[in-house]
One Martini backbone bead per residue (centre of mass of N, CA, C, O) as a GRO file, in nm:
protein
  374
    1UNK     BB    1  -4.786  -4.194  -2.702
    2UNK     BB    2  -4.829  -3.875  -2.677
    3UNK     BB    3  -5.124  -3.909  -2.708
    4UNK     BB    4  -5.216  -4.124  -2.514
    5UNK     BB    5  -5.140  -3.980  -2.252
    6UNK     BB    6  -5.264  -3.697  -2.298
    7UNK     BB    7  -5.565  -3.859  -2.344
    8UNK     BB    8  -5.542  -3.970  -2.002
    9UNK     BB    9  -5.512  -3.709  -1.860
   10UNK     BB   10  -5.711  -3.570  -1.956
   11UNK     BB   11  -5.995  -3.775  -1.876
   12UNK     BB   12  -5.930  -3.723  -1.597
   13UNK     BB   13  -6.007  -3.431  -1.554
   14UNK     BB   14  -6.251  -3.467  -1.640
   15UNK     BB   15  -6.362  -3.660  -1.432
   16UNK     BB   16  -6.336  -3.476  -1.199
   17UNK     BB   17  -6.502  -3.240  -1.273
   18UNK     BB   18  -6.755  -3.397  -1.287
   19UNK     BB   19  -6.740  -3.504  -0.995
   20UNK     BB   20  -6.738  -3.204  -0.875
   21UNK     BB   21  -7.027  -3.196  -0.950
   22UNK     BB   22  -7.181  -3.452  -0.831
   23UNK     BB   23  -7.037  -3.419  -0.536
   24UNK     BB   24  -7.284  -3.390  -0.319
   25UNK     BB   25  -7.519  -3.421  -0.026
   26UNK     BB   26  -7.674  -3.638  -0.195
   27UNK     BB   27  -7.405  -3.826  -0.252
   28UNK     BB   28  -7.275  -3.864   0.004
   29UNK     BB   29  -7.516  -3.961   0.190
   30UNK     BB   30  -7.574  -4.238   0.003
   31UNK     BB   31  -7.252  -4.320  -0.081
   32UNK     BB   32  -7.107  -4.250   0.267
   33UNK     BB   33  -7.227  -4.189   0.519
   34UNK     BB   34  -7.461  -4.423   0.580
   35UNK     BB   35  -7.318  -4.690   0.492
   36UNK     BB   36  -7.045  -4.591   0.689
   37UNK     BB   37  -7.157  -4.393   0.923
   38UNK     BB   38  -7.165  -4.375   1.307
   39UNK     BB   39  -7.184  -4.065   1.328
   40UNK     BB   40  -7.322  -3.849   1.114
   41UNK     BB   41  -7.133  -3.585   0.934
   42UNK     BB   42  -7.175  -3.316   0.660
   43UNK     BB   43  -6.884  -3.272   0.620
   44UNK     BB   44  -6.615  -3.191   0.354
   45UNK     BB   45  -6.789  -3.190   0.066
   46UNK     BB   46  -6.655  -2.930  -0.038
   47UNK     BB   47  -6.362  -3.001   0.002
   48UNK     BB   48  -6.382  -3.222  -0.204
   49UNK     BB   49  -6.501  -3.082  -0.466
   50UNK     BB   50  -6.228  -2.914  -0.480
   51UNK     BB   51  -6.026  -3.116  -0.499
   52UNK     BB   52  -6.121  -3.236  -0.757
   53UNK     BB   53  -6.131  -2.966  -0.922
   54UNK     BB   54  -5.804  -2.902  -0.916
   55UNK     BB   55  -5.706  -3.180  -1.026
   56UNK     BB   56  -5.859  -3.174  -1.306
   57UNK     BB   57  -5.708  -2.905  -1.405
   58UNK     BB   58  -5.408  -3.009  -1.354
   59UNK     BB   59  -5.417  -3.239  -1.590
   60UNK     BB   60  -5.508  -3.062  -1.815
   61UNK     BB   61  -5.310  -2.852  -1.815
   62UNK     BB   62  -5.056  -3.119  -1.806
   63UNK     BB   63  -5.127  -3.331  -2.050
   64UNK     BB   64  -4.903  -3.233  -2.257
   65UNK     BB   65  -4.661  -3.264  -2.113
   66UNK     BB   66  -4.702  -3.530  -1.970
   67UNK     BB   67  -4.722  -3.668  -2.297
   68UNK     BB   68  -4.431  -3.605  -2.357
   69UNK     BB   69  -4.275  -3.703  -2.122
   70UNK     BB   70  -4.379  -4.043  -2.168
   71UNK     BB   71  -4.324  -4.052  -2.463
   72UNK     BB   72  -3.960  -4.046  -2.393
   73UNK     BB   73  -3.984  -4.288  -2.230
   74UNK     BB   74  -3.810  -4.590  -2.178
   75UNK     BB   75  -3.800  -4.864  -2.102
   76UNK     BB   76  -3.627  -4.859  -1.841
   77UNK     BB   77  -3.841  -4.631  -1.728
   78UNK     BB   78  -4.104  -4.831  -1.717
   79UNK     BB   79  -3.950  -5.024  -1.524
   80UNK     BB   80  -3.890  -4.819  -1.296
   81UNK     BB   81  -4.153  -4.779  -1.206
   82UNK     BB   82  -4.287  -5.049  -1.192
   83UNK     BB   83  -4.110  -5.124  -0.944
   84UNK     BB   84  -4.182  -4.901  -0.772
   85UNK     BB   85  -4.509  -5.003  -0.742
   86UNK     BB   86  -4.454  -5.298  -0.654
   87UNK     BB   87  -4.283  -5.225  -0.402
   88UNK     BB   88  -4.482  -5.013  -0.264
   89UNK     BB   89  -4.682  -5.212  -0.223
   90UNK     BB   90  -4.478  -5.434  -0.044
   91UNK     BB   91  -4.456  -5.232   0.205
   92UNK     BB   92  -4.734  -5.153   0.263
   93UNK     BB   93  -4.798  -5.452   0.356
   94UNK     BB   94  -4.623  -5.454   0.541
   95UNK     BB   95  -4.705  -5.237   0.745
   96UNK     BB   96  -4.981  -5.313   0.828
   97UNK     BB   97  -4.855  -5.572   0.934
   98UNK     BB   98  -4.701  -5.444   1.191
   99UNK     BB   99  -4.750  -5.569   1.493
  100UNK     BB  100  -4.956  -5.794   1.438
  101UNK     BB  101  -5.212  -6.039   1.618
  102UNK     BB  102  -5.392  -6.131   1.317
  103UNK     BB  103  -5.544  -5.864   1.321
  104UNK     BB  104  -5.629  -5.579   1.243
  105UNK     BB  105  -5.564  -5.251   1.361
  106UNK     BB  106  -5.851  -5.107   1.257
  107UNK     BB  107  -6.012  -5.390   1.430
  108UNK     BB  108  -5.926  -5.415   1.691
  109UNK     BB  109  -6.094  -5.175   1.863
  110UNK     BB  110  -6.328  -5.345   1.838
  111UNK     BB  111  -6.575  -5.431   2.074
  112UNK     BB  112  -6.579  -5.709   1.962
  113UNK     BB  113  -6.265  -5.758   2.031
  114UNK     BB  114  -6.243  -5.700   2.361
  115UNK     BB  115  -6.484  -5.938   2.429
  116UNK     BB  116  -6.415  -6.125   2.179
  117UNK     BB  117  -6.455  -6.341   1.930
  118UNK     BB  118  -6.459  -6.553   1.669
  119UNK     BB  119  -6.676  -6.694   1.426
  120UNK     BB  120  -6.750  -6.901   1.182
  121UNK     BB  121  -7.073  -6.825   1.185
  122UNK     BB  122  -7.118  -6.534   1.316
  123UNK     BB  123  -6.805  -6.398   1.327
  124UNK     BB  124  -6.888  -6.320   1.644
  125UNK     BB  125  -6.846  -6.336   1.989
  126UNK     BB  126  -6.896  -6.371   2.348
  127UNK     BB  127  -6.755  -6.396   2.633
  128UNK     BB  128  -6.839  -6.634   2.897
  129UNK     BB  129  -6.838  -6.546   3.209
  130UNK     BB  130  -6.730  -6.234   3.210
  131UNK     BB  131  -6.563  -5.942   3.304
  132UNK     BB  132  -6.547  -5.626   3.117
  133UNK     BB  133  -6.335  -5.353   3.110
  134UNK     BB  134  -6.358  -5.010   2.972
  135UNK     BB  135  -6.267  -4.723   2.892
  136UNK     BB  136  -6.222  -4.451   2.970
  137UNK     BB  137  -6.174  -4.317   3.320
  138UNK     BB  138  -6.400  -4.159   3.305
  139UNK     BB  139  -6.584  -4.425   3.175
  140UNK     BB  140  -6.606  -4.690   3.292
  141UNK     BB  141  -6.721  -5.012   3.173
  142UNK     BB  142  -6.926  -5.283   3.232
  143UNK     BB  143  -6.916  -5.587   3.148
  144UNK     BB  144  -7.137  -5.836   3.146
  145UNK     BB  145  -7.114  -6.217   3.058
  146UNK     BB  146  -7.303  -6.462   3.022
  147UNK     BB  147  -7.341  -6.804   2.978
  148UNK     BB  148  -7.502  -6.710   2.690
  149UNK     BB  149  -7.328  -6.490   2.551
  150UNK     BB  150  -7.452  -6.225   2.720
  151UNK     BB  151  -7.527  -5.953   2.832
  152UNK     BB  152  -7.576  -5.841   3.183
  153UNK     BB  153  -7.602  -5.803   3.541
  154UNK     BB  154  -7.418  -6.124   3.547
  155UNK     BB  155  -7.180  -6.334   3.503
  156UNK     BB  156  -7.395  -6.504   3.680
  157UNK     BB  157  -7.546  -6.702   3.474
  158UNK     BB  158  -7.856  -6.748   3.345
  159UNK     BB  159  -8.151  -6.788   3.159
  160UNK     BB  160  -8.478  -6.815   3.193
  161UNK     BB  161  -8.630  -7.035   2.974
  162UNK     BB  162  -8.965  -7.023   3.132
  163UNK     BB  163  -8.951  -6.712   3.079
  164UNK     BB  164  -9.077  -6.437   3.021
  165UNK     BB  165  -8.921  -6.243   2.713
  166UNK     BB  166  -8.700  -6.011   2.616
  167UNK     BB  167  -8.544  -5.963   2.278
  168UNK     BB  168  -8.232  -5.836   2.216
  169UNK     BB  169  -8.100  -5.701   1.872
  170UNK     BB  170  -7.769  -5.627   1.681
  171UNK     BB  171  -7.563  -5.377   1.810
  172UNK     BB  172  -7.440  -5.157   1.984
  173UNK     BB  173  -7.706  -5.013   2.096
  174UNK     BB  174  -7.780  -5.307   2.230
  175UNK     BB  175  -7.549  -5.337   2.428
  176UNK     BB  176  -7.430  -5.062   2.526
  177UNK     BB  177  -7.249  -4.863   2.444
  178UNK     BB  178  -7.104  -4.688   2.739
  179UNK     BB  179  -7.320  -4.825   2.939
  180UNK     BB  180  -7.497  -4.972   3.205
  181UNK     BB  181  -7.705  -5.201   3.220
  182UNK     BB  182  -7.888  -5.056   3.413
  183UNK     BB  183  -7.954  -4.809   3.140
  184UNK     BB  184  -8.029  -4.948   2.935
  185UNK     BB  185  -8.320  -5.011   2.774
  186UNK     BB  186  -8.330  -5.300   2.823
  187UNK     BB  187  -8.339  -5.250   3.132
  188UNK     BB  188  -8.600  -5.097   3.114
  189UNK     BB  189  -8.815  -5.266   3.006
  190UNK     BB  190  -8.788  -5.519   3.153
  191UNK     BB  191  -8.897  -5.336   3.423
  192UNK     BB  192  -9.178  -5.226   3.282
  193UNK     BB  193  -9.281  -5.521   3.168
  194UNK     BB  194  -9.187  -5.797   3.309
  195UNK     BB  195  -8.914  -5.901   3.188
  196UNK     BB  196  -8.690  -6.069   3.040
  197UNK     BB  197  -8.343  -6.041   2.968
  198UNK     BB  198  -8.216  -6.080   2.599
  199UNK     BB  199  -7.902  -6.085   2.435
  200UNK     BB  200  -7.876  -6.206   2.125
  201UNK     BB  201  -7.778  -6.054   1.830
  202UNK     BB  202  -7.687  -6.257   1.622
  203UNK     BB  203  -7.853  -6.510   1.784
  204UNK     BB  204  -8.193  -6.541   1.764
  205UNK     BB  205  -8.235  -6.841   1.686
  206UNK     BB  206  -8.101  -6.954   1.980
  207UNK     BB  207  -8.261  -6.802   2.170
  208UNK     BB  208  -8.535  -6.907   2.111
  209UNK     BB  209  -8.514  -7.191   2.137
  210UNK     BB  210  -8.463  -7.149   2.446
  211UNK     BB  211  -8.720  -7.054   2.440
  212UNK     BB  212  -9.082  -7.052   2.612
  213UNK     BB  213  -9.182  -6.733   2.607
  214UNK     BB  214  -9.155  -6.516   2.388
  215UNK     BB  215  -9.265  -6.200   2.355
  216UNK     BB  216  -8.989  -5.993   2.246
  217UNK     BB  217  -8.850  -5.846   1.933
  218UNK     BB  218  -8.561  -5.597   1.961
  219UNK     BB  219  -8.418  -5.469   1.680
  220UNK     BB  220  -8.134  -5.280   1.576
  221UNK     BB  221  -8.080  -4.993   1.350
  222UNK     BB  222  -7.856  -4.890   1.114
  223UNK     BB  223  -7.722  -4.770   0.808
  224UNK     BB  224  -7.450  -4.900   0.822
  225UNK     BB  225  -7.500  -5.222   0.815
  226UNK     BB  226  -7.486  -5.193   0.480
  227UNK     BB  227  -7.141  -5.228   0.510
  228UNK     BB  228  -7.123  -5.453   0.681
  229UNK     BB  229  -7.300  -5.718   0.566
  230UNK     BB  230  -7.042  -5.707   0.306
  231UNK     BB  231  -6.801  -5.790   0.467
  232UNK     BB  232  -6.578  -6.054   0.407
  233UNK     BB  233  -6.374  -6.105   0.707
  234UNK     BB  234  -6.652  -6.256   0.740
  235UNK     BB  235  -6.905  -6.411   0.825
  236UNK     BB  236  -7.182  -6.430   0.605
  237UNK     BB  237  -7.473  -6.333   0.432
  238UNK     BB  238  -7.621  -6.428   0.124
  239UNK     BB  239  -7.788  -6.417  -0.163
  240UNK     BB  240  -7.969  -6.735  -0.334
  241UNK     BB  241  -8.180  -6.741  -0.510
  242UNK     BB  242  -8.348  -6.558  -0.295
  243UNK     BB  243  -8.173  -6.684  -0.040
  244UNK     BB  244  -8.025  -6.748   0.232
  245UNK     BB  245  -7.640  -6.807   0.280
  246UNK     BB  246  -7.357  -6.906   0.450
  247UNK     BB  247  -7.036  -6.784   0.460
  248UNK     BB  248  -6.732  -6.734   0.456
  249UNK     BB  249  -6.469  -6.620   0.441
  250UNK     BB  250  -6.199  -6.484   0.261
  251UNK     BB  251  -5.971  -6.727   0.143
  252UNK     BB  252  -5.790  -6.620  -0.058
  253UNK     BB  253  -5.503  -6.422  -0.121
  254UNK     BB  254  -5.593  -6.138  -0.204
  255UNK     BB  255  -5.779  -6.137   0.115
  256UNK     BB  256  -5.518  -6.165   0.284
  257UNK     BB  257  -5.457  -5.842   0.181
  258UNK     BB  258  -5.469  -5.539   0.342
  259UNK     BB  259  -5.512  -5.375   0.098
  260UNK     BB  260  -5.776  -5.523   0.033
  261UNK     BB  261  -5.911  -5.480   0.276
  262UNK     BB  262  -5.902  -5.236   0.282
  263UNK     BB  263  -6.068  -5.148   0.011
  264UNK     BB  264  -6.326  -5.368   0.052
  265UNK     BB  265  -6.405  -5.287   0.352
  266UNK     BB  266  -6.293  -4.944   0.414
  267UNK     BB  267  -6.400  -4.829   0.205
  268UNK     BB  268  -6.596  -4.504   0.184
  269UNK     BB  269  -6.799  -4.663  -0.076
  270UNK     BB  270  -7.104  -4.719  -0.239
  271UNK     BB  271  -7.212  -4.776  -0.491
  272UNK     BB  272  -7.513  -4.865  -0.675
  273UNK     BB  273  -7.476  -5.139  -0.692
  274UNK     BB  274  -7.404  -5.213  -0.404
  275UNK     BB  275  -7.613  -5.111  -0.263
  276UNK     BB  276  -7.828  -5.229  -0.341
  277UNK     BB  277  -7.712  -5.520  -0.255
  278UNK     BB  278  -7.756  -5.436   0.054
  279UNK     BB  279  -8.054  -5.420   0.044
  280UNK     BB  280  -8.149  -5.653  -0.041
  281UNK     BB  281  -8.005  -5.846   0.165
  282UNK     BB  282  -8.113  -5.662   0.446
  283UNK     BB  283  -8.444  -5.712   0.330
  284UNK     BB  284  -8.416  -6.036   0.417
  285UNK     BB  285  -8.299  -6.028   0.712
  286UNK     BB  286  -8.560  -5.869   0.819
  287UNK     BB  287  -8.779  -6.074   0.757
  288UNK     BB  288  -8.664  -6.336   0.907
  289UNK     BB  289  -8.682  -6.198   1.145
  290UNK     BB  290  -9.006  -6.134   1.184
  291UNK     BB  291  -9.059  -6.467   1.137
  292UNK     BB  292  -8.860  -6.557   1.375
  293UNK     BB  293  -9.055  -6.439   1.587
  294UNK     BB  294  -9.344  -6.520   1.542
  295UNK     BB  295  -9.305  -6.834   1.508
  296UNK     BB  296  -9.247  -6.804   1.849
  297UNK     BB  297  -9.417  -6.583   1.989
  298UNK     BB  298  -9.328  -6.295   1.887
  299UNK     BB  299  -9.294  -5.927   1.884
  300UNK     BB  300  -9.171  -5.746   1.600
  301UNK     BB  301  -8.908  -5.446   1.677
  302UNK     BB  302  -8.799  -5.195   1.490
  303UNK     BB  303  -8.494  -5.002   1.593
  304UNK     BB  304  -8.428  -4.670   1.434
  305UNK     BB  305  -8.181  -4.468   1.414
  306UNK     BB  306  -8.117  -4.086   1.458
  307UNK     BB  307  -7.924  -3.787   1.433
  308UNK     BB  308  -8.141  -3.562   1.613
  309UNK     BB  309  -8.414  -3.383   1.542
  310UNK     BB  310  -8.699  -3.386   1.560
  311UNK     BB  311  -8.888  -3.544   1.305
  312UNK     BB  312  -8.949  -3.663   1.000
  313UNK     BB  313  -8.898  -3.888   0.734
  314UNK     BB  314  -8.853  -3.692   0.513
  315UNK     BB  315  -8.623  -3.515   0.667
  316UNK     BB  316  -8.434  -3.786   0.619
  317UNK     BB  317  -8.194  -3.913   0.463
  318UNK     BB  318  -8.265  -4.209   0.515
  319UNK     BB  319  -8.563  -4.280   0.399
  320UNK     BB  320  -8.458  -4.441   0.145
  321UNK     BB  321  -8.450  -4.687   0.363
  322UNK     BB  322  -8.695  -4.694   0.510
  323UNK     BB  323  -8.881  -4.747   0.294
  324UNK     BB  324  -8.751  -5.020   0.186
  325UNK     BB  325  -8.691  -5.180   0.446
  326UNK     BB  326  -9.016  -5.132   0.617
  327UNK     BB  327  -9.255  -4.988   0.454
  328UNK     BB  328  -9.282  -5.168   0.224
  329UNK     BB  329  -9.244  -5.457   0.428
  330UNK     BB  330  -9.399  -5.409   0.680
  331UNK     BB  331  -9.241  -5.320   0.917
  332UNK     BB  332  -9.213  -5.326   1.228
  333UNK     BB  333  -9.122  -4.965   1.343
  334UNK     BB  334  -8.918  -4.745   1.545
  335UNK     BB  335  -8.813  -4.374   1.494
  336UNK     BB  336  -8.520  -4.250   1.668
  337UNK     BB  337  -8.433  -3.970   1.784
  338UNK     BB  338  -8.110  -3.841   1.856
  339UNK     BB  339  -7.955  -3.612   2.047
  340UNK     BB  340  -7.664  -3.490   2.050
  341UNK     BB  341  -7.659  -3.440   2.359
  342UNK     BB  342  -7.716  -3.758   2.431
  343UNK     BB  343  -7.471  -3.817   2.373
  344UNK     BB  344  -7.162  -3.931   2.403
  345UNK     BB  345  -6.857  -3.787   2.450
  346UNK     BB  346  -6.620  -3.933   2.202
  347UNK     BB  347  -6.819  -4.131   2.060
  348UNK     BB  348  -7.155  -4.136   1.963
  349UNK     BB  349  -7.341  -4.298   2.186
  350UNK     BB  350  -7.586  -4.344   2.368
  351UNK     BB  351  -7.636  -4.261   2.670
  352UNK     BB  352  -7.905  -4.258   2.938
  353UNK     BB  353  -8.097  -4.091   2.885
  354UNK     BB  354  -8.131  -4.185   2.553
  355UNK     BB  355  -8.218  -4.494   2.660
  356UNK     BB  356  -8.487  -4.407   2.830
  357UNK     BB  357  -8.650  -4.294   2.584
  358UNK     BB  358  -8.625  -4.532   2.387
  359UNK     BB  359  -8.789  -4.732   2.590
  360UNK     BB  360  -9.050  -4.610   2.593
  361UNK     BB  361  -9.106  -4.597   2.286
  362UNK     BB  362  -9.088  -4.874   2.261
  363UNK     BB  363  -9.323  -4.962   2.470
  364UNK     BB  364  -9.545  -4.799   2.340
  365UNK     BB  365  -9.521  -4.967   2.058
  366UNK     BB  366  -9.591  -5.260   2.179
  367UNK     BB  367  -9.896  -5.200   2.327
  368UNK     BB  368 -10.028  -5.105   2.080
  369UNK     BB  369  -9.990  -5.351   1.937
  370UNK     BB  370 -10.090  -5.603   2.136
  371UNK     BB  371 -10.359  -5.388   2.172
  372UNK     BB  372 -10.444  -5.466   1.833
  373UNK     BB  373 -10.415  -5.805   1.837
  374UNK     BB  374 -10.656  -5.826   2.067
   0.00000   0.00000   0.00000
């Protein structure tokens, strides 16, 4: 017992300190900052490899008083640690548990959890027909979210189906978050365009559906959306045998556990295998979507947001991203740098100057592609 005890404590130390070896700044941004963090800031790197480097050192400093000290323990010995990690696992699951409503604290603050629901199809969507203010006082938001639950410049009435029509969908940055309606870019397109403006989100299939002269598809990317796609708390997208395949959330017992919950869906790491496998994923959803928008007679373009100073393609850490699920499948898209000044100030996502920017960039790209097509 003194042995192997010993022998997994030396074991630790050593793999920590590989690991404080491995863990650099390219290894950092591409299976914890790009998949997991929007916007990303790569901080405290040093700090992590220092830490696990620490620890490495103290566990094998300490392997073998530690494997001598665990392998004098007594079996009564051995059962008071086992219920003690039982225990503290089942406290843990209470607190966590406390005070919540149906929904984890972790995830009820987020946007679209304060003015929509779950939905068993989509995962969530918004409540129709009424207007939500958000955020600080200072910064007040209105959303107002038409008859087809999409963001409009107001909660009455709903999109002409006969118009032609911009689509624009994807996540916050689409949605407008902490911008008024008519400031998102959404909002300069359409009127620079002379388009209609629908906010499609999850649910372009239905969006298309209802329209009858769609113009253009603009979808909007972030890198985080690769550990978004893959979390299991809510119905998703899945690949079998190379298609598309919509599944529910995760419903056995251990799915229900907070604890579980916390590991698997919110823990800031993606190995090489789970990237693989939502680039996978990922890579299937934009070309659905790119299909799915050409098939309706509308013109589809990806806007890829990154926080930073106008640079080149290869100068972005997200690059091995842009250029496999874009690049590679040919898939029509404009790469827009967001200027750290341009964000909103203790949020995040682009302010008004950033997303007039956006709108620019997004029509020029445009005009470009269907004065190529004609």
């Amino acid at each position: 017992m003194r042995w192997i005890a010993t022998t997994l404590c030396a074991a630790c130390g050593a793999a920590l300190l590989v690991a404080a070896r491995a863990l650099d700044v390219r290894w950092f941004d591409r299976h914890v900052l790009l998949p997991w963090y929007y916007p990303w800031a790569p901080t405290g790197v040093s700090d992590v490899r220092v830490a696990a480097a620490v620890c490495g050192v103290v566990l094998l400093a300490l392997a073998w008083p530690l494997g001598r000290g665990l392998a004098r323990s007594s079996l009564a010995g051995w059962l008071r640690i086992s219920l003690a990690i039982v225990l503290g696992l089942a406290t843990s699951e209470v607190v966590l548990r406390f005070k919540e409503h149906g929904t984890p604290y972790w995830r009820s603050l987020k946007l679209e959890f304060l003015f929509g629901r779950e939905d068993p199809r989509f995962g969530w969507v918004l409540l129709p027909s009424r207007t939500t203010v958000l955020g600080p006082k200072k910064r007040r938001t209105s959303y107002a979210i038409d008859a087809w639950g999409d963001r409009a410049a107001s909660d009455a009435g709903a999109p002409d189906p006969e118009l032609p029509s911009l689509i624009v969908s994807g996540e916050s940055i689409a949605v407008g978050h902490g911008v008024p309606y008519e400031e998102t870019f959404a909002a300069h397109m359409g009127k620079d365009l002379g388009l209609q403006v629908v906010h499609a989100y999850l649910r372009l299939d239905d969006a298309l559906a209802r329209l009858k002269r769609p113009a253009a598809v603009v979808t909007t990317f972030v890198p985080v959306m690769l550990s978004r796609n893959v979390q299991d708390y809510r119905a998703r997208l899945v690949l079998r045998d190379g298609a598309l395949a919509l599944v529910p959330p995760a419903h056995r017992f251990l799915a229900r556990l907070r604890l579980r919950d916390l590991f698997v869906n919110e823990l800031p790491y993606m190995s090489e295998t789970d990237l693989r496998d939502s680039m996978q994923l990922t890579a299937a959803v934009l070309r659905e979507t790119a299909r799915t928008a050409r098939a309706h007679g509308a013109e589809p373009l990806f806007a890829i947001f990154s926080i930073g100073a106008d640079r080149a393609l290869d100068e972005h850490a997200e690059a091995f991203i842009v250029r496999a699920l874009f690049v590679e499948q040919r898939l029509p898209f404009a790469l827009i740098d967001v200027h750290p000044a341009e964000l909103i100030v203790g949020d995040g996502h682009p302010g008004p100057e950033a997303h007039h920017r956006i709108a620019q960039v997004l029509e020029g790209t445009l005009r470009a592609r269907t004065s190529r097509a004609q």
